[in-house]
N, C-alpha and C positions, 0 to 999 in steps of 0.2 A: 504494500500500500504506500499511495506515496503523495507526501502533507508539504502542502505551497502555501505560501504565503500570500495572500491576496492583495496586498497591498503593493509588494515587488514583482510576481511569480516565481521567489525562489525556492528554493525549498525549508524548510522548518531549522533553522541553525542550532547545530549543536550547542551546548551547554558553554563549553569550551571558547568557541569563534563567538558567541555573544556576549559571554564577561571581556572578551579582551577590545569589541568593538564601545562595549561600556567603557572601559577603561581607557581607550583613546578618545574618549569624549574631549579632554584635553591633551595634548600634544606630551609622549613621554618617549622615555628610550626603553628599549626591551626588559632591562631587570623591572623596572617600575613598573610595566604591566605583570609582571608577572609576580609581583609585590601584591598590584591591588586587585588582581584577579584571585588571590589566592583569602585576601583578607575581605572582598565582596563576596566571597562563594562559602563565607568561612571556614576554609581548609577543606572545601572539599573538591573545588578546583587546585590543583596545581601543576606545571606545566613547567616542564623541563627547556632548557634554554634548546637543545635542537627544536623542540616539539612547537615551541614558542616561533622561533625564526622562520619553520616551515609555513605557518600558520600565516605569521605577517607577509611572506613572500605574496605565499597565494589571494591574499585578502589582498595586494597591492597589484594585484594580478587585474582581481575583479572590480579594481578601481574603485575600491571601500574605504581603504585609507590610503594614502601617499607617505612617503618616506619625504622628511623635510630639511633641506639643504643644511648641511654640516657646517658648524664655524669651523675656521681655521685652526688646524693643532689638534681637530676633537677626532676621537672614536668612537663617540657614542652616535648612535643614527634613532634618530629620534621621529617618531611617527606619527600624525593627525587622523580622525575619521574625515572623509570627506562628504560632500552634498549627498551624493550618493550613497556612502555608507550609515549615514541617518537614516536616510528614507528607512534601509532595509533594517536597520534596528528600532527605530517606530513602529514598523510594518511588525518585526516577531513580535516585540512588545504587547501589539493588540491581538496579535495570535494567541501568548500566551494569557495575555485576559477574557478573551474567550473565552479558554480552556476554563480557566477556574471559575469563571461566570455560569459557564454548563456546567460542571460538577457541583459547583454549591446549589444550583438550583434543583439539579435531580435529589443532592444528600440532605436539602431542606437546611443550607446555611453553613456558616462558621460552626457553630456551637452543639452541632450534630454528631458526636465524636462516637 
């Protein structure tokens, strides 16, 4: 089965490519996403710096985020979400409130435990 996003048509993003497109909501360099992906998912994200790199490559692939010109002297490469890569994390965002909008309403709320 296979779950698009109505908002973009892509497909349903994993766990993973969505903390780290939250996480360049501001402009960071690799460890720092993977700093605040791991303390927004509260350790239940965590992403190894190859796993990480793979990720940015591809997301810069798909024109989600951009890698953003180096100062002089620096190694660290430092990355933005772009126009596009909001749209598509608005877009899961309301996928996933769907979701929990259908669940709550079948299980009769939060408090229905």
């Amino acid at each position: 089965m296979e779950v698009r996003n109505t908002v973009n048509n892509e497909m349903a993003l994993t766990e993973s490519t969505y903390y780290v497109l939250l996480a360049l909501y501001k402009p960071q360099h690799g460890y720092g996403v993977m700093q605040q992906v791991e303390a927004l998912s509260k350790g239940r994200v965590r992403l190894a710096a190859g796993t990480l790199y793979g990720a940015l490559n591809a997301l810069c692939d798909k024109e989600w985020i951009i890698q953003m010109p180096m100062e002089d002297g620096s190694r660290r490469k430092e990355y933005r979400l772009t126009p596009k890569g909001y749209d598509v994390l608005k877009g899961e965002i309301a996928r996933l409130r769907e979701l929990v909008e259908n669940g709550e309403s079948i299980l009769g709320g939060k408090d229905n435990g």
